[in-house]
Biopython code that builds the backbone (N, CA, C, O; Angstrom):
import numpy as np
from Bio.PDB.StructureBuilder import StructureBuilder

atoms = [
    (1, "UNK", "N", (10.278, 17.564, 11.105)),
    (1, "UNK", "CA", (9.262, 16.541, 11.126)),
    (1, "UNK", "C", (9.846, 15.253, 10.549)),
    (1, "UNK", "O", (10.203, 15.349, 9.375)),
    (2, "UNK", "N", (10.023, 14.017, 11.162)),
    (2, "UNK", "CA", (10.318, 12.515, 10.578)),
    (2, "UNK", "C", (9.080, 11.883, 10.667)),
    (2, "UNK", "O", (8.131, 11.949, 11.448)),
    (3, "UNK", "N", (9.421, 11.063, 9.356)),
    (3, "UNK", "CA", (8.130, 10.104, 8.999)),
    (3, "UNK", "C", (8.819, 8.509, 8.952)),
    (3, "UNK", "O", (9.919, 8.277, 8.448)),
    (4, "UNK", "N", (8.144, 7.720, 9.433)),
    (4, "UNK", "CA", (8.462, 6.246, 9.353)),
    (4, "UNK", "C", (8.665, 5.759, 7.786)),
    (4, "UNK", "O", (7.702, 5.748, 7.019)),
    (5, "UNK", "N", (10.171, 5.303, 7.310)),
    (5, "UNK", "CA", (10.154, 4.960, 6.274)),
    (5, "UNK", "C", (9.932, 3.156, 6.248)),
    (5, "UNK", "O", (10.637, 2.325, 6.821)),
    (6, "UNK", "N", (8.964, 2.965, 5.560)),
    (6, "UNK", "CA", (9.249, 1.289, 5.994)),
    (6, "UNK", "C", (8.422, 1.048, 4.754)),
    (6, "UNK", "O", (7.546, 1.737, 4.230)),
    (7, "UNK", "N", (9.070, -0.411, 4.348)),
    (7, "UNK", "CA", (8.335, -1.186, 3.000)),
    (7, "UNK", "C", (7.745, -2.250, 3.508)),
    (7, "UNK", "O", (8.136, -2.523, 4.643)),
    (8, "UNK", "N", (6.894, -2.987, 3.038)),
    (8, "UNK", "CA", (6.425, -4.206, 2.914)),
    (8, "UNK", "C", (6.203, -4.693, 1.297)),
    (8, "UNK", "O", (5.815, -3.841, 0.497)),
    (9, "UNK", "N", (6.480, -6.207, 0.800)),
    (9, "UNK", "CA", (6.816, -6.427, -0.238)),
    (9, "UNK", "C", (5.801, -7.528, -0.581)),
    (9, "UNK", "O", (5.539, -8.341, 0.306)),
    (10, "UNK", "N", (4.963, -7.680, -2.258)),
    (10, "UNK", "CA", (4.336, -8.722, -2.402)),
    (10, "UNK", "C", (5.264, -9.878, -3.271)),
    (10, "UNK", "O", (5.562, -9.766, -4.460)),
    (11, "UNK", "N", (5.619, -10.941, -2.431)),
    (11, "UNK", "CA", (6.265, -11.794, -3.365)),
    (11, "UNK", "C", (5.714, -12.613, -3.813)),
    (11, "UNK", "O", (5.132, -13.384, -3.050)),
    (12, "UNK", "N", (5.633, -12.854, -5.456)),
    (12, "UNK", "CA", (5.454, -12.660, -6.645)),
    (12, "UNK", "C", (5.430, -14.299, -7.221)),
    (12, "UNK", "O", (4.662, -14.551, -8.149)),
    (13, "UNK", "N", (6.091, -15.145, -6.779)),
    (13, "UNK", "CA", (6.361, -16.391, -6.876)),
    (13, "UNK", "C", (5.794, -17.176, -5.515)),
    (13, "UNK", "O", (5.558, -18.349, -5.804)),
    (14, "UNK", "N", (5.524, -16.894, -4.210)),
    (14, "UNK", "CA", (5.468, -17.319, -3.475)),
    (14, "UNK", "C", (4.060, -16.847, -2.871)),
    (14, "UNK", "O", (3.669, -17.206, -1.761)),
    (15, "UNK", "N", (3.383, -16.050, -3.679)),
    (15, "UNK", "CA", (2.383, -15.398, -3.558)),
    (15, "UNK", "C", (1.812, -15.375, -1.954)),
    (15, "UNK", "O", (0.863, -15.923, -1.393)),
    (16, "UNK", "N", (2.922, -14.425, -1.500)),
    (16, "UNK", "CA", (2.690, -14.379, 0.021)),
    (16, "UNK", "C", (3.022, -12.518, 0.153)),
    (16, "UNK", "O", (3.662, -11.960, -0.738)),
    (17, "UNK", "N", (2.447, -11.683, 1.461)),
    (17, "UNK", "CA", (3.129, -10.854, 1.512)),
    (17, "UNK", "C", (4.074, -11.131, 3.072)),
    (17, "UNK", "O", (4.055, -11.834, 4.083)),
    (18, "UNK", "N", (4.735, -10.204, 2.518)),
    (18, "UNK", "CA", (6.177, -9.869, 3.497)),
    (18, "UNK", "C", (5.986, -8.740, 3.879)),
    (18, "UNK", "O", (5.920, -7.735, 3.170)),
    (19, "UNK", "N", (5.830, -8.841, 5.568)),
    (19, "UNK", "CA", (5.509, -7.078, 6.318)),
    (19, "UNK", "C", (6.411, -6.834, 6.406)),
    (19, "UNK", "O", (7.491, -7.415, 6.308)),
    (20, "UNK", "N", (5.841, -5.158, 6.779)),
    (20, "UNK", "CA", (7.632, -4.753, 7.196)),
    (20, "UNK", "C", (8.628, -5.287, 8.245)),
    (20, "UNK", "O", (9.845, -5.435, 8.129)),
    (21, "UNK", "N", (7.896, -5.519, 9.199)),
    (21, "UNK", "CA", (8.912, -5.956, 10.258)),
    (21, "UNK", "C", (9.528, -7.632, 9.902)),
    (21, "UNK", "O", (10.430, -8.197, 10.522)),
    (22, "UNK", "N", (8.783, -8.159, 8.791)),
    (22, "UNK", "CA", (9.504, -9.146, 8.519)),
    (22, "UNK", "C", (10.342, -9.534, 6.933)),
    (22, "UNK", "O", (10.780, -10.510, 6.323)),
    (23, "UNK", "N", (10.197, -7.967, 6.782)),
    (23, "UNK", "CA", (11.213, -7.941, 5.326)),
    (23, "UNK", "C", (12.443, -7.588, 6.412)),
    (23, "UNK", "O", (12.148, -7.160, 7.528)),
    (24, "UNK", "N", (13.645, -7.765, 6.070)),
    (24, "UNK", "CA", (15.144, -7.900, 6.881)),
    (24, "UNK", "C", (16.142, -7.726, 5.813)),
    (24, "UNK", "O", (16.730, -8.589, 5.161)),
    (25, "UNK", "N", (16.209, -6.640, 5.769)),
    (25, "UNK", "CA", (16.673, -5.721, 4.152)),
    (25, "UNK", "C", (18.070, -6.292, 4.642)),
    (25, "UNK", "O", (18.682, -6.729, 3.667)),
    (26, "UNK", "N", (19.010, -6.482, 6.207)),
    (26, "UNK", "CA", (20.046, -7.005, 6.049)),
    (26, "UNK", "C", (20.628, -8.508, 5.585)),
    (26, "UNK", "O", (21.808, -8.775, 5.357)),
    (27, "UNK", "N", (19.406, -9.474, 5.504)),
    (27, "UNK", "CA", (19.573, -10.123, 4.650)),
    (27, "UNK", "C", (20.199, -10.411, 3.094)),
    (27, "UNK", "O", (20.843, -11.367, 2.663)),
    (28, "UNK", "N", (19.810, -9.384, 2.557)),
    (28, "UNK", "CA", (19.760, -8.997, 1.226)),
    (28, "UNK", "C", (20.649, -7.703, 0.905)),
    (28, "UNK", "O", (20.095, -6.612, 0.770)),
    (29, "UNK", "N", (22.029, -7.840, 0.785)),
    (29, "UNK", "CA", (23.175, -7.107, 0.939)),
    (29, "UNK", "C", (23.547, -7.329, -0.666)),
    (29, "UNK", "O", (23.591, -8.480, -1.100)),
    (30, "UNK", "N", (23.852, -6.033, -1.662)),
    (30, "UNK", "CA", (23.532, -4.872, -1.379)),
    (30, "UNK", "C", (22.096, -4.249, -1.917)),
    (30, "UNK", "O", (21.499, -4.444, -2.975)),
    (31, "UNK", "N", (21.766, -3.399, -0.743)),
    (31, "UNK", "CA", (20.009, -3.138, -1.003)),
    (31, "UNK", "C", (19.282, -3.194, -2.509)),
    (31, "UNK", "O", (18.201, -3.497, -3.014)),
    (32, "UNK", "N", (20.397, -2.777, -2.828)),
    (32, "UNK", "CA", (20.122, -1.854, -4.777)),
    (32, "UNK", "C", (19.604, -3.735, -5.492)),
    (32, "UNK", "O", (18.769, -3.814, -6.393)),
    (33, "UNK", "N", (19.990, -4.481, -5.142)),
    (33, "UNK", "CA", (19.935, -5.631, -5.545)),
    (33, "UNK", "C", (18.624, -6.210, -4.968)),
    (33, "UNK", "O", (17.636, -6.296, -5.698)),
    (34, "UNK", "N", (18.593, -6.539, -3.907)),
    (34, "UNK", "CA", (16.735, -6.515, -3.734)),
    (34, "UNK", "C", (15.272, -5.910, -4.255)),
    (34, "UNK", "O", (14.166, -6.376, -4.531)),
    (35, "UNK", "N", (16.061, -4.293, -4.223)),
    (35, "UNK", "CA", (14.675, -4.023, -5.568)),
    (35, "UNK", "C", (15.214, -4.174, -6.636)),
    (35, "UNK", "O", (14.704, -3.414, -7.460)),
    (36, "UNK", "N", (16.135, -4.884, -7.124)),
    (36, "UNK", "CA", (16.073, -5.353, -8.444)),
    (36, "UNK", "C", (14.980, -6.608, -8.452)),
    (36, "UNK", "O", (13.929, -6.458, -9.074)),
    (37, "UNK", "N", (15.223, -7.704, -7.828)),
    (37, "UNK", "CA", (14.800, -8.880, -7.159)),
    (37, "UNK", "C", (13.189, -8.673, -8.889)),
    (37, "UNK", "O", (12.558, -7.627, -9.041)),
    (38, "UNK", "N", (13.062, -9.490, -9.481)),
    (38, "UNK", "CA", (11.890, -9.116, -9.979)),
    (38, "UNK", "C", (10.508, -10.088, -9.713)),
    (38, "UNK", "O", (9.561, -10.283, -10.475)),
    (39, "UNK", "N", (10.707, -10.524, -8.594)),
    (39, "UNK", "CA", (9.514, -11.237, -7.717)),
    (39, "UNK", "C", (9.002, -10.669, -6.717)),
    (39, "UNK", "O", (7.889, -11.025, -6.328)),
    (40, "UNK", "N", (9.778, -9.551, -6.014)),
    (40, "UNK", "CA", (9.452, -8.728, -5.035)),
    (40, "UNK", "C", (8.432, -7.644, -5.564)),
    (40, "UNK", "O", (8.944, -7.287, -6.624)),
    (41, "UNK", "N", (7.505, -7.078, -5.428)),
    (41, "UNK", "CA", (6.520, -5.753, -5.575)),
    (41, "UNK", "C", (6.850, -4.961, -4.237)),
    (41, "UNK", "O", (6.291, -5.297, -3.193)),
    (42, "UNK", "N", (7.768, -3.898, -4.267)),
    (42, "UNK", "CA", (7.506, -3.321, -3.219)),
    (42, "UNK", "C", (6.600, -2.548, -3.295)),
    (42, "UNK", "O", (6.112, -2.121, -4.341)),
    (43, "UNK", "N", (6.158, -2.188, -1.789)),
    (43, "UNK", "CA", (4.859, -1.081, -1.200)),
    (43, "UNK", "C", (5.649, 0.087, -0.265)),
    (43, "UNK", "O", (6.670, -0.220, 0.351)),
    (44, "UNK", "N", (5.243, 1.074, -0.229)),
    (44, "UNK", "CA", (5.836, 1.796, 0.697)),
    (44, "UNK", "C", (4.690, 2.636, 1.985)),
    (44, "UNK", "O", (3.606, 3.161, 1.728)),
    (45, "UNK", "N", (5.056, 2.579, 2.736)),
    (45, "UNK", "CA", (4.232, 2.977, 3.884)),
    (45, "UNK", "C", (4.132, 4.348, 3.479)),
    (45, "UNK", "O", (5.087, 4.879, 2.913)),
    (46, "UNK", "N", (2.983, 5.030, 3.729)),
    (46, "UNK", "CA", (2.426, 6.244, 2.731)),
    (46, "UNK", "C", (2.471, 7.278, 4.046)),
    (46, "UNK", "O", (2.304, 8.452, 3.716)),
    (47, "UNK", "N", (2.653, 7.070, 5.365)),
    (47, "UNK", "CA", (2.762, 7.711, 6.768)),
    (47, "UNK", "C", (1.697, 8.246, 7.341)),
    (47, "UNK", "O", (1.767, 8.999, 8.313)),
    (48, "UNK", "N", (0.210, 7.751, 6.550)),
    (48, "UNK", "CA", (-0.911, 7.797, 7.454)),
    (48, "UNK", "C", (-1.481, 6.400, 7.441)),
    (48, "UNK", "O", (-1.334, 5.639, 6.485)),
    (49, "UNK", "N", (-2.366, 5.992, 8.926)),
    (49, "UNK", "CA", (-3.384, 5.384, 8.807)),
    (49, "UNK", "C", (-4.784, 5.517, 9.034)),
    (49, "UNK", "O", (-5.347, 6.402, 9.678)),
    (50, "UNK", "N", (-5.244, 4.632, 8.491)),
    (50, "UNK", "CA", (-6.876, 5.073, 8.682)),
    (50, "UNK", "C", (-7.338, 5.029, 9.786)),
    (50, "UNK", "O", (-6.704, 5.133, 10.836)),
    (51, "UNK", "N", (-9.079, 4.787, 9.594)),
    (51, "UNK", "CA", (-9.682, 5.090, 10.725)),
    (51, "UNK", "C", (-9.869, 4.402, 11.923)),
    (51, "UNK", "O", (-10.370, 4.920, 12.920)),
    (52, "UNK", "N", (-9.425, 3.081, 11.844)),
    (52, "UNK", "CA", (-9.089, 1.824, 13.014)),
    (52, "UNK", "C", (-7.321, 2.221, 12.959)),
    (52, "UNK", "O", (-6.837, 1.394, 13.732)),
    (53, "UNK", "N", (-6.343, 2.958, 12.493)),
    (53, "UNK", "CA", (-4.962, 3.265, 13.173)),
    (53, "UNK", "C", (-4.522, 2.140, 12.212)),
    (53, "UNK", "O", (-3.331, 2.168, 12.523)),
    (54, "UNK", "N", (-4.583, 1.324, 11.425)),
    (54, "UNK", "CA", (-3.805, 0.731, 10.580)),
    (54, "UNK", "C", (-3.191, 1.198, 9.818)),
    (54, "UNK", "O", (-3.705, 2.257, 9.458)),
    (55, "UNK", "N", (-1.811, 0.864, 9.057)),
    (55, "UNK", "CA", (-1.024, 1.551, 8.432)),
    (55, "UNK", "C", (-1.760, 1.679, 6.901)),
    (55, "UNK", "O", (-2.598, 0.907, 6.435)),
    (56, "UNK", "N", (-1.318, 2.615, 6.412)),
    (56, "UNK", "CA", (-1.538, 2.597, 5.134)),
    (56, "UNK", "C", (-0.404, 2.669, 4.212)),
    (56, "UNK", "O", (0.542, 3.429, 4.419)),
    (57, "UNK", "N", (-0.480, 1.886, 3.191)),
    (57, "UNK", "CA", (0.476, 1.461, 1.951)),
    (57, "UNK", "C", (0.168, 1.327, 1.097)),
    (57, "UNK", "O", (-0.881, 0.711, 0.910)),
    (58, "UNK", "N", (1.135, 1.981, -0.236)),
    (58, "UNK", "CA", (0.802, 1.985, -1.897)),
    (58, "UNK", "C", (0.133, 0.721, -1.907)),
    (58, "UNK", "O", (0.328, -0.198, -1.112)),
    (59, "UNK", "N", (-0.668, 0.740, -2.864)),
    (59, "UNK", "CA", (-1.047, -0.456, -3.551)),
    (59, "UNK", "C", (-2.897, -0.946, -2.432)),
    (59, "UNK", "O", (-3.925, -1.343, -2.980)),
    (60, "UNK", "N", (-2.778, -0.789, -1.341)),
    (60, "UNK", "CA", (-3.930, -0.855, -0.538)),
    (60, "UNK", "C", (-5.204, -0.106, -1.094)),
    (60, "UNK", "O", (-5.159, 1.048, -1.518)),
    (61, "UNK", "N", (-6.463, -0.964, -1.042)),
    (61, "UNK", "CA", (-7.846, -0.898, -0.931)),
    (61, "UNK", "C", (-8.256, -0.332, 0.074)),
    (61, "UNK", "O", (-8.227, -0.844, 1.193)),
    (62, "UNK", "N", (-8.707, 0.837, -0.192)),
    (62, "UNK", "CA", (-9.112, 1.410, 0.796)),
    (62, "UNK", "C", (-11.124, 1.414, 0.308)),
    (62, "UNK", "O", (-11.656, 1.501, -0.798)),
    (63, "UNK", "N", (-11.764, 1.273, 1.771)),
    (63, "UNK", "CA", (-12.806, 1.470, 1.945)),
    (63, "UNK", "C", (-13.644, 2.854, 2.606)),
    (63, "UNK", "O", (-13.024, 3.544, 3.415)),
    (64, "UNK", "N", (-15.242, 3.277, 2.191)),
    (64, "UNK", "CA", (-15.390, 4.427, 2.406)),
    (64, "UNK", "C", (-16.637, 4.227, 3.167)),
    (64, "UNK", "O", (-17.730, 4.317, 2.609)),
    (65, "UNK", "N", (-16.460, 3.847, 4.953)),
    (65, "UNK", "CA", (-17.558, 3.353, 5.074)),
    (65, "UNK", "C", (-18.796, 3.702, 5.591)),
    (65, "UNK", "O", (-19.657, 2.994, 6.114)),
    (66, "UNK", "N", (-18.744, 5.539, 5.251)),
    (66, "UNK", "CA", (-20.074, 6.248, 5.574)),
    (66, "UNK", "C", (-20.899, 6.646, 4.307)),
    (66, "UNK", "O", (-21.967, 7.237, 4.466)),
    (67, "UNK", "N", (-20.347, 6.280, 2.786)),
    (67, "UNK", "CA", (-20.673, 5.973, 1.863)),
    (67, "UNK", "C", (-21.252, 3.887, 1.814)),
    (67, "UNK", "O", (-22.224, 3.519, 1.155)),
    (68, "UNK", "N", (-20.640, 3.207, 2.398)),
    (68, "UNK", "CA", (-20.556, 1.762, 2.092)),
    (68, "UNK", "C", (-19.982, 1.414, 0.848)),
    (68, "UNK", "O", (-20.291, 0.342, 0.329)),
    (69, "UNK", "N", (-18.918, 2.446, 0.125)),
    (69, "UNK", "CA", (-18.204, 1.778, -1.063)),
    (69, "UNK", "C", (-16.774, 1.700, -0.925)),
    (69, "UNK", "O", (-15.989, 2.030, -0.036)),
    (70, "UNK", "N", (-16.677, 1.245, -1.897)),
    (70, "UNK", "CA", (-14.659, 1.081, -1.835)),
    (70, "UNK", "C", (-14.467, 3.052, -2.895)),
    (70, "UNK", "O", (-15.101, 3.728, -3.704)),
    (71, "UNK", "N", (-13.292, 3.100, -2.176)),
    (71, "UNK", "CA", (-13.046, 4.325, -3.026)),
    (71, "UNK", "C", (-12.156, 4.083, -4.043)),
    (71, "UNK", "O", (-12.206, 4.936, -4.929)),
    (72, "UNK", "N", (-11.259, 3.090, -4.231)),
    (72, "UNK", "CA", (-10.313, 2.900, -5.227)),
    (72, "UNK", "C", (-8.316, 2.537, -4.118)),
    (72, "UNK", "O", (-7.999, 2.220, -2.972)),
    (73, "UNK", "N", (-8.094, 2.636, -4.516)),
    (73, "UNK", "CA", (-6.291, 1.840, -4.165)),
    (73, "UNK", "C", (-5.434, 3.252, -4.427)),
    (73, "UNK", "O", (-5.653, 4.155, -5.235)),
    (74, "UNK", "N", (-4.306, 3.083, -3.369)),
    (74, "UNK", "CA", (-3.389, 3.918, -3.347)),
    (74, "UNK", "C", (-2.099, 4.239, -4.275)),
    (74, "UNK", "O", (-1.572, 3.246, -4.778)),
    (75, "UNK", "N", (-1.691, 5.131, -4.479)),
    (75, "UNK", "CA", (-0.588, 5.082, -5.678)),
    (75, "UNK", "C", (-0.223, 6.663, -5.354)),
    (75, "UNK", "O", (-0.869, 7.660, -5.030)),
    (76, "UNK", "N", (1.349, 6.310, -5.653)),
    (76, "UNK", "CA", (2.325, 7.527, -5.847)),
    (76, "UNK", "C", (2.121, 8.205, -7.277)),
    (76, "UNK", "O", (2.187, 7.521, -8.298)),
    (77, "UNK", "N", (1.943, 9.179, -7.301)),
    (77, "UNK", "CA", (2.492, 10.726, -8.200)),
    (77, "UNK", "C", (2.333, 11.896, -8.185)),
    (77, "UNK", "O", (1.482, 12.608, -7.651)),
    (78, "UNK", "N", (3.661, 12.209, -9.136)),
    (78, "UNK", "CA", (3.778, 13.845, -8.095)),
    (78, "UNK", "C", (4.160, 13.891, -7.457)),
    (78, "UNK", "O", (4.576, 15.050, -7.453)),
    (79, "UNK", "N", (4.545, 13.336, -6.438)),
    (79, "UNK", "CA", (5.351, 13.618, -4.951)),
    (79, "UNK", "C", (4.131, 13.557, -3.813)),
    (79, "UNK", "O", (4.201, 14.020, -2.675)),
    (80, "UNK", "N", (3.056, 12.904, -4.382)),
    (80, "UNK", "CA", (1.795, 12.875, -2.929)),
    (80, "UNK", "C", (1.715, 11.141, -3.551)),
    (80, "UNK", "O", (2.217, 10.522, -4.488)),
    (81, "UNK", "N", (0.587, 10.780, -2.186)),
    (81, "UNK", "CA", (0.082, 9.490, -2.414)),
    (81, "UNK", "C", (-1.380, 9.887, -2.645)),
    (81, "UNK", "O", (-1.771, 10.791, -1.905)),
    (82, "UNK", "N", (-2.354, 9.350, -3.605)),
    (82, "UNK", "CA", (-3.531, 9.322, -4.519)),
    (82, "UNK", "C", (-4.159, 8.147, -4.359)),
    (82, "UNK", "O", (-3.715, 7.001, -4.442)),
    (83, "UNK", "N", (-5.649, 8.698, -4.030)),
    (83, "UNK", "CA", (-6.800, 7.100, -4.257)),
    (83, "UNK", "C", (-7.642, 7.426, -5.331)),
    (83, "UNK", "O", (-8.351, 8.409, -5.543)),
    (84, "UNK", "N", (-7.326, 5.971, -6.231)),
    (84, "UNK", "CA", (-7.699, 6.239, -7.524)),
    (84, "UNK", "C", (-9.313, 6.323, -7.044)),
    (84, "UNK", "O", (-9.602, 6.386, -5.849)),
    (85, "UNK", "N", (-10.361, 6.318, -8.137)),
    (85, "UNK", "CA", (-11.510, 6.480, -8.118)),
    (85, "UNK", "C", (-11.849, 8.251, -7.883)),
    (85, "UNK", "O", (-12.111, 9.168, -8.661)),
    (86, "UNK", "N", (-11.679, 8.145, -6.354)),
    (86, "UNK", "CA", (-11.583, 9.832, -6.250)),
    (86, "UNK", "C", (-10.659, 10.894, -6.613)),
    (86, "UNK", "O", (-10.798, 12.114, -6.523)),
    (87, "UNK", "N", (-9.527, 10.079, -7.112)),
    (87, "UNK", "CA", (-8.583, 11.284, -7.770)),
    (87, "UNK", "C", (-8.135, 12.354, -7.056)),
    (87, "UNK", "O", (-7.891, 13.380, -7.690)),
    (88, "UNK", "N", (-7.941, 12.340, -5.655)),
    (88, "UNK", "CA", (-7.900, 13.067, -4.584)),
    (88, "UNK", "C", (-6.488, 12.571, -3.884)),
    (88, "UNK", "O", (-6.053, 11.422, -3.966)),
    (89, "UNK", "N", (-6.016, 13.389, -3.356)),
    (89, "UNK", "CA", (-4.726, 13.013, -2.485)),
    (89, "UNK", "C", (-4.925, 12.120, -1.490)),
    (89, "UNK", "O", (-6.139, 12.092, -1.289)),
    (90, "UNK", "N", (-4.284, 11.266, -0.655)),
    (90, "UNK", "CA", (-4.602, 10.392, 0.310)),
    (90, "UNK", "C", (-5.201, 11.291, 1.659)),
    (90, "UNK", "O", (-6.137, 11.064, 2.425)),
    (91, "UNK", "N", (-4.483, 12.106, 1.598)),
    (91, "UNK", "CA", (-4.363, 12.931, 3.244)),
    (91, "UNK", "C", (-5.596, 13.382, 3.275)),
    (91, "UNK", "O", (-5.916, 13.772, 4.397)),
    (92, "UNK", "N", (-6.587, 13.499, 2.294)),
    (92, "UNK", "CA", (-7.931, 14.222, 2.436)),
    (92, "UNK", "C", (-8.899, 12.955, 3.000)),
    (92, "UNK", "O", (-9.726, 13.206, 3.876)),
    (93, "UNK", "N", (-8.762, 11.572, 2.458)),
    (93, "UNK", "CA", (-9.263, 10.940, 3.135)),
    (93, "UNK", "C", (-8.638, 9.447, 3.667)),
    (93, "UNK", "O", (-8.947, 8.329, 3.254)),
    (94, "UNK", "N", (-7.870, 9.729, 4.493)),
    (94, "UNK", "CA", (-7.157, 8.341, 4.920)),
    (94, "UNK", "C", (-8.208, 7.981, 6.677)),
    (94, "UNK", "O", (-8.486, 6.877, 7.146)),
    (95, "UNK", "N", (-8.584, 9.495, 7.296)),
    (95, "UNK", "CA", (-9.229, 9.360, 8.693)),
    (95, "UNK", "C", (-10.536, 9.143, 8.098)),
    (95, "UNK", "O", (-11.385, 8.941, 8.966)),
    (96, "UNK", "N", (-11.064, 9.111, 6.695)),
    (96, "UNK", "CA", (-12.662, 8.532, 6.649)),
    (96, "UNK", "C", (-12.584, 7.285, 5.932)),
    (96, "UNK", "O", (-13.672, 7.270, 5.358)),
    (97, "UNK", "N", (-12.140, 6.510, 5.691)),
    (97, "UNK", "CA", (-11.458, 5.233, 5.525)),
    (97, "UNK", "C", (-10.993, 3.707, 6.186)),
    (97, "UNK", "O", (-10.174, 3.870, 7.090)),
    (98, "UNK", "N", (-11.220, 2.753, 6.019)),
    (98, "UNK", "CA", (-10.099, 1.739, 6.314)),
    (98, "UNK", "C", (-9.674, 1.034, 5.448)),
    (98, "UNK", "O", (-10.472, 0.749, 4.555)),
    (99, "UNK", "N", (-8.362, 0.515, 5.369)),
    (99, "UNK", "CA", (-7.759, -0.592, 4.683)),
    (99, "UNK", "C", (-9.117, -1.792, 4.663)),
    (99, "UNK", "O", (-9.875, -2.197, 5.545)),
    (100, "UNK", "N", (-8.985, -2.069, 3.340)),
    (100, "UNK", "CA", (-9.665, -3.332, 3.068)),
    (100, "UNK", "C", (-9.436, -4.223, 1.778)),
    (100, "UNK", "O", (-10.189, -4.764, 0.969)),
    (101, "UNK", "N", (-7.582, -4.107, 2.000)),
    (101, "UNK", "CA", (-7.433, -5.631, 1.269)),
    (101, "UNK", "C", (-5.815, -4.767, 0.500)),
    (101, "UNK", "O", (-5.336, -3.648, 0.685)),
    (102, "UNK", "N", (-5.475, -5.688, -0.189)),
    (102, "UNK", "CA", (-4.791, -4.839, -1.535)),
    (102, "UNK", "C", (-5.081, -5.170, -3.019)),
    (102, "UNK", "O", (-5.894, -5.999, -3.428)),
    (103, "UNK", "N", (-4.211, -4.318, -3.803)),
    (103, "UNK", "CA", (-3.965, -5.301, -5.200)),
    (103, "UNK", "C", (-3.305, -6.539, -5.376)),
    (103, "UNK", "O", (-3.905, -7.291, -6.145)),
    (104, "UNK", "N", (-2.624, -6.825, -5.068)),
    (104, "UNK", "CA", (-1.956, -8.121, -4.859)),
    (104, "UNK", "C", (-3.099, -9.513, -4.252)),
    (104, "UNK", "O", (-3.618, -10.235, -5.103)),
    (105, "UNK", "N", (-3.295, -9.678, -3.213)),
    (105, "UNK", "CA", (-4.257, -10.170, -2.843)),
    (105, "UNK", "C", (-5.628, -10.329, -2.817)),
    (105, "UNK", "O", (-6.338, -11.269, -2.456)),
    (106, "UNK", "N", (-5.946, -8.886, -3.410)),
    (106, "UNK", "CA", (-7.169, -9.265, -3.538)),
    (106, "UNK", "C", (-7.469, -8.915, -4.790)),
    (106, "UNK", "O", (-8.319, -8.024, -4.815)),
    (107, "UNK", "N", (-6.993, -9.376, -6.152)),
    (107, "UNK", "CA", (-6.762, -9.204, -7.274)),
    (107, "UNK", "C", (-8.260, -8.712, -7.852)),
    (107, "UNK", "O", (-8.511, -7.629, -8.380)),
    (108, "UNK", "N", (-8.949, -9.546, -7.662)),
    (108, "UNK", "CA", (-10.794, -9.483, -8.270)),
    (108, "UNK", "C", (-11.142, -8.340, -7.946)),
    (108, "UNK", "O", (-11.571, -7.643, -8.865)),
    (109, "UNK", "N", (-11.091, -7.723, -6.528)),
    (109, "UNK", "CA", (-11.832, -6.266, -6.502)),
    (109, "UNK", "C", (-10.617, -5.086, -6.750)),
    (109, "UNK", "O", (-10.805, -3.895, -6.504)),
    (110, "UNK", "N", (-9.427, -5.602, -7.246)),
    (110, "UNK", "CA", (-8.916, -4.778, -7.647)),
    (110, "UNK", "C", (-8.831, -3.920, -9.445)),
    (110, "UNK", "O", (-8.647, -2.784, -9.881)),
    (111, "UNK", "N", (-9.079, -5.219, -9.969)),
    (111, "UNK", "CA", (-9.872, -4.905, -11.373)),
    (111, "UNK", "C", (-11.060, -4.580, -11.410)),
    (111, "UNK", "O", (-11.437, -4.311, -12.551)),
    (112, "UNK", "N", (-12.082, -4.458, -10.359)),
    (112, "UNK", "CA", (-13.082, -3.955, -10.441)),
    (112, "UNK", "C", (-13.181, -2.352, -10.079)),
    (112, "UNK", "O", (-14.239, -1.753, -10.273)),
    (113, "UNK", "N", (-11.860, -1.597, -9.468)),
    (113, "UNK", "CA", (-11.297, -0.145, -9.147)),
    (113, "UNK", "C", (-10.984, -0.163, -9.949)),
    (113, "UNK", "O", (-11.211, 1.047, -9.945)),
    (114, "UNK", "N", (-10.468, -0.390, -11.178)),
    (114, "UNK", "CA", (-9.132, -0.180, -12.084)),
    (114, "UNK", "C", (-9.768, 0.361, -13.213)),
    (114, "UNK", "O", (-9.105, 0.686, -14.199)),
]
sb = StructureBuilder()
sb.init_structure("model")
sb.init_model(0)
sb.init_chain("A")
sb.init_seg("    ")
for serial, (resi, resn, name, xyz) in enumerate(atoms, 1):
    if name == "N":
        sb.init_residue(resn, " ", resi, " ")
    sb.init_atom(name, np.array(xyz, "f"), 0.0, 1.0, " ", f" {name:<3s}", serial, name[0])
structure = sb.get_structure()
């Protein structure tokens, strides 16, 4: 089984994000030195998306919208990806879900999950 490894990055100074297809890791030779970079936040594509097929990535707001609430933001540990609030692994609910926003960008409702 292969899974799509791909990052997208919040930069930090320029307060913009960088998708994956337009982060260009060969730019930035040698890799180990880019995530040093300490303006970059990387995200990593978590290898599901929700319920409109959008990708899902650490750090993303996810919404719960047969409840009408937010469930909390994505995060690695352990070796699974986790949405805080429910304290539940991603894979249980990424198909009752959509992306709706991140931490980075959408800072205000992200302290309001936190």
């Amino acid at each position: 089984m292969s899974r799509d490894i791909k990052f997208r990055a919040w930069d930090d100074k320029e307060k913009i994000m960088i998708s994956a297809d337009d982060l260009a890791f060969e730019e930035y030779a040698p890799l180990v030195e880019l995530f040093k970079c300490s303006t970059l936040k990387f995200m990593q594509y978590t290898g599901f998306n929700d319920d409109s097929d959008q990708e899902i990535y650490e750090g993303d707001i996810l919404y719960f919208e047969e409840e009408g609430e937010f469930l909390g933001y994505v995060y690695w540990l352990d070796g699974s990806y986790w949405v805080s609030g429910v304290e539940e692994v991603l894979v249980d609910w990424n198909k009752a879900c959509r992306v709706a926003g991140n931490i980075y960008e959408d800072v205000e409702r992200y302290k309001q999950l936190d």
